[in-house]
C-alpha positions in Angstrom: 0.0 0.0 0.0 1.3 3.2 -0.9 2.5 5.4 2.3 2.5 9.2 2.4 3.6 11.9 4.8 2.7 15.4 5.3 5.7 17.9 5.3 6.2 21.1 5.9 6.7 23.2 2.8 8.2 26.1 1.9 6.3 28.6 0.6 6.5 32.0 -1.1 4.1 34.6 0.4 0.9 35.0 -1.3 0.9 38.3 -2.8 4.2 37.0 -4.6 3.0 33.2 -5.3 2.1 33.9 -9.2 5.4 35.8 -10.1 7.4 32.6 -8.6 5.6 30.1 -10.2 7.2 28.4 -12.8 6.9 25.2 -15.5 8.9 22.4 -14.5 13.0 23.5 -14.9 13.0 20.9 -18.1 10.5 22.0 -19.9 12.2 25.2 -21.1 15.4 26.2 -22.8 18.2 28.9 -21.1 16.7 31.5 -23.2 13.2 30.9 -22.5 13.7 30.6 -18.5 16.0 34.0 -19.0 13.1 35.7 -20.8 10.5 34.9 -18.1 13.2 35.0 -14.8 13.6 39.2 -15.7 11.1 39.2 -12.2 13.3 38.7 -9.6 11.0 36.4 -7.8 10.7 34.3 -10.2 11.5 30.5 -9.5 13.7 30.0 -12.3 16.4 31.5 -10.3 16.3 28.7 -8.3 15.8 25.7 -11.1 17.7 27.2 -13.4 20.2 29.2 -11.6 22.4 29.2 -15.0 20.8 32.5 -16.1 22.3 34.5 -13.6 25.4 32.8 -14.2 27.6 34.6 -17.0 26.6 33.2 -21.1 28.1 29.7 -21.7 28.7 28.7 -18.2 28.2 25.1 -17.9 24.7 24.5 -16.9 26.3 21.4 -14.8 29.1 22.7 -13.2 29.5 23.3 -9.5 28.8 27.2 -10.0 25.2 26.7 -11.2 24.3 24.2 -8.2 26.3 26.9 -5.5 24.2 29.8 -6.7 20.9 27.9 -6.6 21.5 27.3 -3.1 22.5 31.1 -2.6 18.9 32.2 -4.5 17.0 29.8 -2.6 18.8 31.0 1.1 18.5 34.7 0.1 14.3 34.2 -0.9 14.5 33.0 2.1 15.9 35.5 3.8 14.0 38.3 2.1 10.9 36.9 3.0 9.7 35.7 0.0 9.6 32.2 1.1 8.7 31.2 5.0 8.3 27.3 5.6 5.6 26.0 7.6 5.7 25.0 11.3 3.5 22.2 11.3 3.4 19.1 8.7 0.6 19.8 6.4 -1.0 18.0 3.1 -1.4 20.6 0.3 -4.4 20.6 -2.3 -3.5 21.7 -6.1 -6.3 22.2 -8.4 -5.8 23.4 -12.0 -7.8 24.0 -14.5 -7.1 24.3 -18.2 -9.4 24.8 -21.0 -12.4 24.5 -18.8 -11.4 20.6 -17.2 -9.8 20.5 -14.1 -7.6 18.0 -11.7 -7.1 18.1 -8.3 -4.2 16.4 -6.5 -3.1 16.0 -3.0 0.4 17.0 -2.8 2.4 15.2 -0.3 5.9 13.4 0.4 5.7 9.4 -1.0 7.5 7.3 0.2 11.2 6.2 -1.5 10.8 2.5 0.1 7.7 2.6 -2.3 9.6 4.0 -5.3 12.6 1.1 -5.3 9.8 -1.4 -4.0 7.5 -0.9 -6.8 4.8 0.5 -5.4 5.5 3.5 -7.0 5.4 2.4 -10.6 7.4 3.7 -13.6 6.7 3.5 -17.4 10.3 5.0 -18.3 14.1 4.9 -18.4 16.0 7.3 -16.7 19.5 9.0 -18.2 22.3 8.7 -15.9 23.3 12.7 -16.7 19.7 13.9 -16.3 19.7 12.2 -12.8 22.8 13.5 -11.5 22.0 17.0 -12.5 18.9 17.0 -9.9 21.6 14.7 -7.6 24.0 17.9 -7.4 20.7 20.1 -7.1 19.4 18.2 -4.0 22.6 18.1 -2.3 23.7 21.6 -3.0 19.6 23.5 -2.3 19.0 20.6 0.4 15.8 20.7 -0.9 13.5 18.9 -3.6 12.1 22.2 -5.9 10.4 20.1 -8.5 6.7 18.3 -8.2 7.0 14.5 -9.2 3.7 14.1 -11.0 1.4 11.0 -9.8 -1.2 9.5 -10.8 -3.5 6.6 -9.0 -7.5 4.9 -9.2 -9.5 7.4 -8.0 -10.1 6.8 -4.3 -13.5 7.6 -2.5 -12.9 8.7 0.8 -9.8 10.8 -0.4 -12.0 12.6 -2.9 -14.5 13.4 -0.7 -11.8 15.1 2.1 -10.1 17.4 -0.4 -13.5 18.0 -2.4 -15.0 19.4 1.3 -11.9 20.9 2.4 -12.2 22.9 -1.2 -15.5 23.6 -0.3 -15.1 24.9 3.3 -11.9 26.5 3.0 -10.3 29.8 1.3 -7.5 29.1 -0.8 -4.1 29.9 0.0 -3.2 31.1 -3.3 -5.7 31.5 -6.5 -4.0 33.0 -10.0 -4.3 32.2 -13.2 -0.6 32.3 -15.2 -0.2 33.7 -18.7 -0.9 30.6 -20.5 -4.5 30.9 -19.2 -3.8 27.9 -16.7 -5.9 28.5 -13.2 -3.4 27.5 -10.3 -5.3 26.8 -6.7 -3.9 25.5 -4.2 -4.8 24.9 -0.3 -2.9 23.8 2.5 -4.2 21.2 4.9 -3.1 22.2 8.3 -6.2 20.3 10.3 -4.2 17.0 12.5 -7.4 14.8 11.7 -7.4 15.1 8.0 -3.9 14.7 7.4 -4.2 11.5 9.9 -7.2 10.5 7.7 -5.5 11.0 4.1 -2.5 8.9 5.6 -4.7 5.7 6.8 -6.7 5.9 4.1 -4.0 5.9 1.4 -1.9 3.4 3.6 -4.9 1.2 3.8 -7.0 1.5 0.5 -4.3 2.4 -2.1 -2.3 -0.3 -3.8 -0.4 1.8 -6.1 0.6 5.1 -7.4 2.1 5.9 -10.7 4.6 8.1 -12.1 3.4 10.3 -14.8 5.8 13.0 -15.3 8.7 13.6 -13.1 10.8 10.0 -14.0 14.3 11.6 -13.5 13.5 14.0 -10.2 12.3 10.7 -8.4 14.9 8.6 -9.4 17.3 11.7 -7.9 15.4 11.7 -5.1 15.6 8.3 -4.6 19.6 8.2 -5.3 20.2 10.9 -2.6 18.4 8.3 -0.6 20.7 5.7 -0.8 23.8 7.9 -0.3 22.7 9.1 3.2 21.1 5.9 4.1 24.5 4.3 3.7 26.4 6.5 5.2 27.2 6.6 9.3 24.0 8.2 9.8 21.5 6.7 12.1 18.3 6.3 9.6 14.6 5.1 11.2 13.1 6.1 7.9 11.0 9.1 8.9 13.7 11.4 8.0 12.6 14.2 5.1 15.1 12.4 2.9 13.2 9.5 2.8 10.3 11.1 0.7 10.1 13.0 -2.0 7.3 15.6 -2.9 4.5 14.4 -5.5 1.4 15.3 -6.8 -1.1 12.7 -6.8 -4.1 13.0 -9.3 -6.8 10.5 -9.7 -6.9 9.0 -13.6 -10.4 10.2 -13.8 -9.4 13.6 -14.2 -5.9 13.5 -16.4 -5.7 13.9 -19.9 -2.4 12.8 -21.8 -1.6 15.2 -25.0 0.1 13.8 -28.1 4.0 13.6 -28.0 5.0 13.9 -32.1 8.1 13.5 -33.9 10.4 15.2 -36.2 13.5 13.7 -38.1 16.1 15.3 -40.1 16.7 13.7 -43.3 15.1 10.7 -45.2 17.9 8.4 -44.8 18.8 8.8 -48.4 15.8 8.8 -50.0 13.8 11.4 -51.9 9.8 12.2 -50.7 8.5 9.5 -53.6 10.9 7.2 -52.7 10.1 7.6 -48.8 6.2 7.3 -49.7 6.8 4.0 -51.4 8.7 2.8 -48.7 5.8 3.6 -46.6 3.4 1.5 -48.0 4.6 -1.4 -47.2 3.3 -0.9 -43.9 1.1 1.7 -43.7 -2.1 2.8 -46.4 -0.8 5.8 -47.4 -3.3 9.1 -47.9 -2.7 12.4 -49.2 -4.8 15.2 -47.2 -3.3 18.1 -48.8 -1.5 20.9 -47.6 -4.4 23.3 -46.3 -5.1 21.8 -42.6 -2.8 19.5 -40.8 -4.1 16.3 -39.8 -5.1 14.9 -36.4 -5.3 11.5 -35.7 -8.6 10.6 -34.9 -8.2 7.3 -33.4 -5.4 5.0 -32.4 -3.3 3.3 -35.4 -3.5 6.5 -37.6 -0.9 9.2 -37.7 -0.4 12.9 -39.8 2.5 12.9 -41.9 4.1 16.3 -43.4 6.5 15.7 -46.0 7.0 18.1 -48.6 3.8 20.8 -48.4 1.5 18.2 -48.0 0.1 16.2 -45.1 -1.1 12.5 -45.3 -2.9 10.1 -43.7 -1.2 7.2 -42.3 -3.1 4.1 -41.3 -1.0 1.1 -39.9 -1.8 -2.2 -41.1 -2.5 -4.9 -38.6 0.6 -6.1 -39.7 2.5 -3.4 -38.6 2.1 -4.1 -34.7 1.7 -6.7 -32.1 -1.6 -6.8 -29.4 0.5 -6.3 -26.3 1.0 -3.4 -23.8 4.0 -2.3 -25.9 3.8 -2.9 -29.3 -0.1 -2.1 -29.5 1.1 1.9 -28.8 1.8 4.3 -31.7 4.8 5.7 -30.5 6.1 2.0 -31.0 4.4 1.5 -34.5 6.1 5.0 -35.4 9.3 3.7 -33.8 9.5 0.7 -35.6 8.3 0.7 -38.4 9.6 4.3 -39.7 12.2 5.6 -37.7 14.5 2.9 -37.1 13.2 0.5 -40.8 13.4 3.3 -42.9 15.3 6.4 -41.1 17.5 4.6 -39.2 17.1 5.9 -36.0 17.2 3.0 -33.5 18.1 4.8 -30.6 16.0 8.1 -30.2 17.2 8.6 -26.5 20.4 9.9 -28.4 20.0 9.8 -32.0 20.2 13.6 -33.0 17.8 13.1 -36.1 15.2 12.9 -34.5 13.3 15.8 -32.1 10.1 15.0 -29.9 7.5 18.3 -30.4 5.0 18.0 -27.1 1.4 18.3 -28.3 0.9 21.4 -26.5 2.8 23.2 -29.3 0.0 22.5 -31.5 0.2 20.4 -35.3 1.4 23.8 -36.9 4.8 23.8 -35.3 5.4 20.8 -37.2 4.8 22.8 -40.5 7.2 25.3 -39.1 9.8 22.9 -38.2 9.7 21.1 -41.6 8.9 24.5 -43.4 12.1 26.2 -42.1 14.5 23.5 -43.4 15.4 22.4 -40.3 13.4 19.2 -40.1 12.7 16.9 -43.4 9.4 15.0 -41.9 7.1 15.4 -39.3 4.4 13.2 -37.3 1.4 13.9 -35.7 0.6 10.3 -33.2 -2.8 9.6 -31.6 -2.1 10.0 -27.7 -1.7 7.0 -25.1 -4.2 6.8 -22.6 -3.5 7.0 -19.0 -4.8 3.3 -19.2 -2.4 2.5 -21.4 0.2 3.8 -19.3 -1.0 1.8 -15.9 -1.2 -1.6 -18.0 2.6 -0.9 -19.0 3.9 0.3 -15.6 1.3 -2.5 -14.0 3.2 -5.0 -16.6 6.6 -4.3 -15.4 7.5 -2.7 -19.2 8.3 0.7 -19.9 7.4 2.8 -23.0 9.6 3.8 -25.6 10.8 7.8 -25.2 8.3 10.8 -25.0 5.5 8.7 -25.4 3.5 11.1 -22.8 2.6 15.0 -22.5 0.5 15.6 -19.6 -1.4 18.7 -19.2 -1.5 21.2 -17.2 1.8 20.9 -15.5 2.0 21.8 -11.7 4.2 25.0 -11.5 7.4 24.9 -9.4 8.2 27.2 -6.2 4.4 26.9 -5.0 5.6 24.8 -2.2 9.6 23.0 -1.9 10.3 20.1 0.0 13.5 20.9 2.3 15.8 18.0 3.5 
């Protein structure tokens, strides 16, 4: 059963809370976290301390890491961030677009992440990990939301829904991208004793949806103060790290789509032909781009035209793996006829989140930069328990969830 704790955050003030909210620290570039950092306050400076660092310092050298603890200590210091002095559970609501998802934010447990009871769908890169490694150690904190996602549960549903109900929120903005960002803090002994038991008790099973590489940090600082001379019971801060839980119910999972390079080679005919093989291959034109409107079809753009791919049943295999796009895509066109078998590192080939929209795969083809583009039909959050429930994981950027919680809202110290 899954076990949870209640921490106490750290906070910015909140008359300040919507200039220090940020995205996640990996979902932008250097420039774009410089562009939106010019506020002060802004979390950024934190995540990405590289941006007050001079141009072209290494974003993983010790400097970076050093001056995100001295932004973090200073926010600190000028008030802009006071911790709480009781353990509390936190409620997050968002709503985008008119749907909305409520989680219970919360420490989970890092027994349960190497035990399995935190389940992942995902490889991890060694660098990526150690990056967050250097920026736990150095911040002794966790600034970044592992996203979580479980069966809706009842009881907890009911708790957060009437604590929603009978309490003012703590902070209440919407951000420029027209996201609505609520959150609530749970500072009442008996709920937070109630959301443990019942969690503890009733809940098999979390998943990871976003946040693969800050857990498996998390988890790696762990191990490195567990084994050293330090007496551990397994309460410690350290042995948690700080998630967002959402039931499935509520979550929606966006396209992730592709773009390569080059044809391998071969010209657009030739590439076409080559298509056919495993695919029915139709021409949409060039006017609208094309959506997939159900699993098994993608949106090609080659040339100034779009198609219509359809995979025949040929083309894939009825388990939790092969059955996905992402791996119908893989297979069957970027490593048989690109030859890009590895796109963790292959630099051919670039993943376009479908937040961006179909037209920035016009633009990316349209500029030169880019030869093809693909539009995929998005897995389903069932989809992505059966694989994590199976043991499996799925094949890079297979998932874009939406909203993202922003970082700096509330940091997990160690």
């Amino acid at each position: 059963m899954a076990k949870i704790s209640p921490f106490k955050g750290l906070r910015p003030t909140p008359e300040l809370a919507a200039q220090v909210a940020t995205l996640p620290y990996d979902v932008v570039n250097v420039k774009e976290a410089k562009a939106v950092a010019k506020d002060p306050h802004n979390f950024y400076h934190v995540t990405r301390a590289e941006i007050d660092l001079p141009e072209g310092t290494d974003v993983h050298s010790a400097a970076v890491y050093q001056k995100a603890k001295e932004n973090l200590d200073q926010f600190i210091a000028d008030g802009v961030f006071f911790q709480d002095e009781e353990p509390c559970y936190y409620i997050y609501e968002l709503v985008m677009n008119g749907r909305s998802q409520t989680g219970l934010v919360c420490g989970s447990s890092i027994e349960d992440y190497n035990k399995g009871v935190i389940k992942k769908h995902e490889f991890t890169r060694p660098e990526k990990e150690l990056d967050r490694i250097n920026h736990i150690k150095s911040t002794h904190a966790q600034t970044g939301i592992v996203f979580l996602a479980y069966n809706d549960q009842e009881d907890v549903q009911s708790i957060i829904n009437n604590w929603k109900t009978d309490h003012k929120p703590t902070y209440d903005f919407t951000s420029e991208d027209g996201v609505k960002h609520t959150f609530w803090v749970v500072d009442d002994y008996s709920k937070v004793a109630s959301i443990t038991r019942i969690f503890n008790e009733d809940v098999p099973c979390t998943y990871i949806a976003d946040g693969h590489h800050r857990a498996a940090s998390a988890a790696k600082v762990y191990e490195e103060l567990r084994d050293s001379d330090l007496s551990i019971t397994g309460d410690e801060s350290f042995s948690y790290f700080i998630t967002a839980i959402f039931p499935a119910s509520q979550l929606a999972i966006l396209d992730y789509n592709r773009v390569a390079k080059d044809l391998n080679g071969m010209n657009n005919d030739a590439f076409l032909t080559a298509l056919k093989e495993d695919f029915e291959v139709e021409n949409t034109g060039g006017e609208h781009p094309y959506k997939p409107a159900k699993p098994h079809e993608f949106g090609m753009y080659l040339g100034d035209s779009w198609y219509k791919l359809t995979a025949k049943t040929t083309a894939y295999t009825n388990d939790p793996i092969g059955i996905l796009d992402v791996t119908i895509l893989q297979n069957k066109v970027l490593s048989k006829l690109l030859a890009i078998h590895d796109p963790r590192t292959d630099k051919r080939v670039d993943f376009v989140g479908g937040i961006r929209g179909l037209k920035e795969l016009e633009h990316r083809v349209n500029s030169g930069e880019m030869a093809v583009a693909f539009s995929c039909y998005p897995v389903s959050i069932q989809q992505l328990f059966d694989i994590a429930d199976s043991g499996q994981v799925m094949p890079p950027k297979s998932t874009w969830f939406e909203p993202k919680t922003r970082d700096g809202l509330v940091v997990y110290t160690i």
